[in-house]
Residue frames relative to the residue before (quaternion, step in Angstrom):
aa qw qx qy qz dx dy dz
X 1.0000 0.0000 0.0000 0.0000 0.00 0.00 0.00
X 0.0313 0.6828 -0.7298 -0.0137 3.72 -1.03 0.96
X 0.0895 -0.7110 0.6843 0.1349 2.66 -1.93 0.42
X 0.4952 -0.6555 0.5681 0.0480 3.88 -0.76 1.69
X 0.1091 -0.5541 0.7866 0.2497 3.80 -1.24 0.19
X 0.0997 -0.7867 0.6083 0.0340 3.50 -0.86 0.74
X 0.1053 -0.7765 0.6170 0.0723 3.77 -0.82 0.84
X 0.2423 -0.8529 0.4604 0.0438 3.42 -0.70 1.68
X 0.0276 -0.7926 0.5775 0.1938 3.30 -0.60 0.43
X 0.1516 -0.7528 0.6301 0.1156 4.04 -0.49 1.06
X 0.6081 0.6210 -0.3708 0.3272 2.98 -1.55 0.42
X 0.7564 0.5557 -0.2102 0.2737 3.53 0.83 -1.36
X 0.6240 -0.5975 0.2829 0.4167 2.98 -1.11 0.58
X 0.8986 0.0070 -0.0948 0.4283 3.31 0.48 -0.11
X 0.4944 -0.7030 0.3507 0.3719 3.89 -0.68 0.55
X 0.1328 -0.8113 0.5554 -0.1254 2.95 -1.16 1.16
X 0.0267 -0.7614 0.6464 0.0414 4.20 -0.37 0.92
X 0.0920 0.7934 -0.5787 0.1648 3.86 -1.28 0.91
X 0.2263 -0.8034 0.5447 0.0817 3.05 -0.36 1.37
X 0.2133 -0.8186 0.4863 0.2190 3.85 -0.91 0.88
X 0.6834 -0.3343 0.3996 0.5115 3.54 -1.25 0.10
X 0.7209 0.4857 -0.3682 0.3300 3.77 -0.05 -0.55
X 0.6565 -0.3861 0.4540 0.4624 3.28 1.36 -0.66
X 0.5210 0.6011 -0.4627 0.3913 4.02 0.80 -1.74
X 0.3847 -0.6382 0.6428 0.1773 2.66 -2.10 -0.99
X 0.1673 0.8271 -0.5116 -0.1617 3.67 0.31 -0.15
X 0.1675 -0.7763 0.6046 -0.0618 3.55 -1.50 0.55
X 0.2128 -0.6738 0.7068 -0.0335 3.25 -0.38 1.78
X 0.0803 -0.7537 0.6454 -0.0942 3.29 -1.35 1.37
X 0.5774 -0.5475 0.4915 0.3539 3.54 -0.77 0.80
X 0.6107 0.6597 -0.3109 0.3086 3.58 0.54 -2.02
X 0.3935 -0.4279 0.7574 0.2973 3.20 -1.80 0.37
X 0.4623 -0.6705 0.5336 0.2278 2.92 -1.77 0.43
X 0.3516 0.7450 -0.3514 0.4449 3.63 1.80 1.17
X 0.8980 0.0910 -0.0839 0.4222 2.99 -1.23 0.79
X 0.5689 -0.5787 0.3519 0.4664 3.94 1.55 0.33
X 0.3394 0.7119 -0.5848 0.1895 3.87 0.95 0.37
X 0.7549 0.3998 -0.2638 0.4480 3.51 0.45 -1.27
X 0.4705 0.4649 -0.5561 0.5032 3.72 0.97 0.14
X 0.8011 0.3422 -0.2333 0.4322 3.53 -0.02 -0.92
X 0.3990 0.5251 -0.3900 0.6427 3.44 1.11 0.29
X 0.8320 0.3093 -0.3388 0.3120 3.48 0.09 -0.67
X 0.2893 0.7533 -0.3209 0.4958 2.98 2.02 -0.93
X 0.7326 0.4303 -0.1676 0.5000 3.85 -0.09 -1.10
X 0.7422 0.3351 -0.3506 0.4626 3.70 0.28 -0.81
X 0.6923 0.4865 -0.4008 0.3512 3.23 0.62 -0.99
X 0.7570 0.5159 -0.2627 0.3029 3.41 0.83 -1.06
X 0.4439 0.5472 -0.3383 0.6238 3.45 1.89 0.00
X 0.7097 0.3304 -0.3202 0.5336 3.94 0.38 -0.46
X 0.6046 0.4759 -0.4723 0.4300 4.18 0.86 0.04
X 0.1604 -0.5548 0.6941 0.4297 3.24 1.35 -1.84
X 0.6892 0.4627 -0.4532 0.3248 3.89 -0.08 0.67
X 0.7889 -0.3703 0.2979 0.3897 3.85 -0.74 0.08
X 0.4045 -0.5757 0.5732 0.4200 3.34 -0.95 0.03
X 0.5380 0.5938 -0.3921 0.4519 3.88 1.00 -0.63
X 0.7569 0.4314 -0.3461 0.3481 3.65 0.58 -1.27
X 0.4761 0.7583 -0.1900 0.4027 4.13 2.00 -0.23
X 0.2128 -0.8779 0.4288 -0.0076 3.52 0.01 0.86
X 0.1365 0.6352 -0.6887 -0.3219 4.32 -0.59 -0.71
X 0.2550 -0.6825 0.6518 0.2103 4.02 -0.65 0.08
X 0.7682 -0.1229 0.0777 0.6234 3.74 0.82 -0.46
X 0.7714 0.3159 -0.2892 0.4707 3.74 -1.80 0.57
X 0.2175 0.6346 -0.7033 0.2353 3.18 0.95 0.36
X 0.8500 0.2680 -0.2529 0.3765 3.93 -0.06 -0.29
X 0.5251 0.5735 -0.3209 0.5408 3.82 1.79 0.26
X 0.6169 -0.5317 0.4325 0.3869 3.19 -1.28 0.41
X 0.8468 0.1561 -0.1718 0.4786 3.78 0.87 -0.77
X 0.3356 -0.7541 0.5636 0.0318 3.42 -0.92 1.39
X 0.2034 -0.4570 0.8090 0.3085 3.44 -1.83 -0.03
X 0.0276 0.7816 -0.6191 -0.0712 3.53 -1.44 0.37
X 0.6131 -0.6577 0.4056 0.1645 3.47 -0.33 1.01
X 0.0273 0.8446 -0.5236 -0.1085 4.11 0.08 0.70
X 0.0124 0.5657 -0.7478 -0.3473 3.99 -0.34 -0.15
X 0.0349 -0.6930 0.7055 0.1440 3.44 -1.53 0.15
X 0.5811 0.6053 -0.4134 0.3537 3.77 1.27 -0.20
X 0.8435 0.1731 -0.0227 0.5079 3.65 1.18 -0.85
């Protein structure tokens, strides 16, 4: 199990996943930030850049902020 501070950017023109030097994460998302798309948008990217489920994919906090903690299973 990891867990990533991740700084989202919704909206953009195109998707985009990037790990920084600190460790973070950042994530350009197509989504608006309405109605939870670009969560669940991220939900999807991340889980394509782990190779794990959307099920195995957590937010712990900011689910409605630009920067999240998000929750990784990577074992299962």
């Amino acid at each position: 199990m990891k867990v990533f501070r991740v700084k989202v950017k919704p909206a953009s023109r195109q998707q985009l996943f990037r790990r920084e030097d600190d460790g973070s994460l950042t994530v350009h998302l197509k989504s608006p930030p309405i109605d939870g798309k670009a969560n669940q948008e991220l939900i999807q990217v991340l889980a394509n850049a782990f190779s794990v489920s959307k099920s195995s994919i957590r937010i712990k906090s900011g689910a409605s902020a630009k920067n999240k903690w998000v929750e990784i299973d990577t074992d299962g």
